[in-house]
N, C-alpha and C positions, 0 to 999 in steps of 0.2 A: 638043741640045734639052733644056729645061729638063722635068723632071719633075713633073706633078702628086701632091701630099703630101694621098690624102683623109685625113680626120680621121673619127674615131667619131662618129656624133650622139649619146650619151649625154649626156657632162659639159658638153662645150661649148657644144651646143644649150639646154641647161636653165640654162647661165651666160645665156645670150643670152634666151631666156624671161623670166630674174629681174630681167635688166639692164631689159628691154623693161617688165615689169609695175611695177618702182619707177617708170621714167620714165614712165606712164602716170596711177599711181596722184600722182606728183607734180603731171603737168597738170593734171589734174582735181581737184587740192587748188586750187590755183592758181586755174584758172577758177571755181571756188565761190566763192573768196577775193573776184574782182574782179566777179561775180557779186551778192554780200551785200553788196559799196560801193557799188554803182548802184542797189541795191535803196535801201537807207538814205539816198543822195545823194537820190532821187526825193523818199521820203517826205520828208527835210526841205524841199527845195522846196515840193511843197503844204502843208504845216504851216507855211512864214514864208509861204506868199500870203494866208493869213488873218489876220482883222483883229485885233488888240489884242483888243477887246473878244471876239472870237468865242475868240481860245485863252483868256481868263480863264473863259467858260463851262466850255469843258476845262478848267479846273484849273490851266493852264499861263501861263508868262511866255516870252516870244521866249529867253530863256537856257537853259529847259529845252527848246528843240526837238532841239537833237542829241541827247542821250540818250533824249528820248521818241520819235524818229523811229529809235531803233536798239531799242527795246524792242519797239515797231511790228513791225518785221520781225524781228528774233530771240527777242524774249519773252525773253531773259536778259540783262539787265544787271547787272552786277558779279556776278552769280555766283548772282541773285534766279531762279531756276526761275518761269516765271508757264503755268498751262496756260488755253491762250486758245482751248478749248471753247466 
């Protein structure tokens, strides 16, 4: 009969801890990630349901709605910090 080999819980345990908290720390990058495109996806959908005229009130042309629909939800575009206090 084959013989059980325990192992220490020190090293191996704490390998398996590390392994577990990168692979955790990665989902949850992950899910933020597709999290922030759905966020962004929404807001440009109701930014192109409005009219021509109502985004020139905004300031805006239908060509800026993807980047104003991701400053929307991030307040950083290209690197511009905006605090939306």
């Amino acid at each position: 009969m084959a013989r059980m080999r325990l192992h220490s819980v020190g090293a191996d345990s704490a390998d398996a801890q590390e392994a577990l908290r990168t692979l955790l720390r990665g989902a949850g990058r992950r899910f933020a990630s597709v999290l922030t495109a759905l966020q962004v996806s929404r807001m440009m959908r109701v930014l192109s349901s409005f009219s021509d005229g109502d985004l020139a009130k905004l300031g805006l042309a239908r060509s800026d709605i993807p980047q104003h629909a991701r400053w929307l939800v991030l307040g950083d575009v290209a690197g511009d910090r905006v605090d939306r206090r």
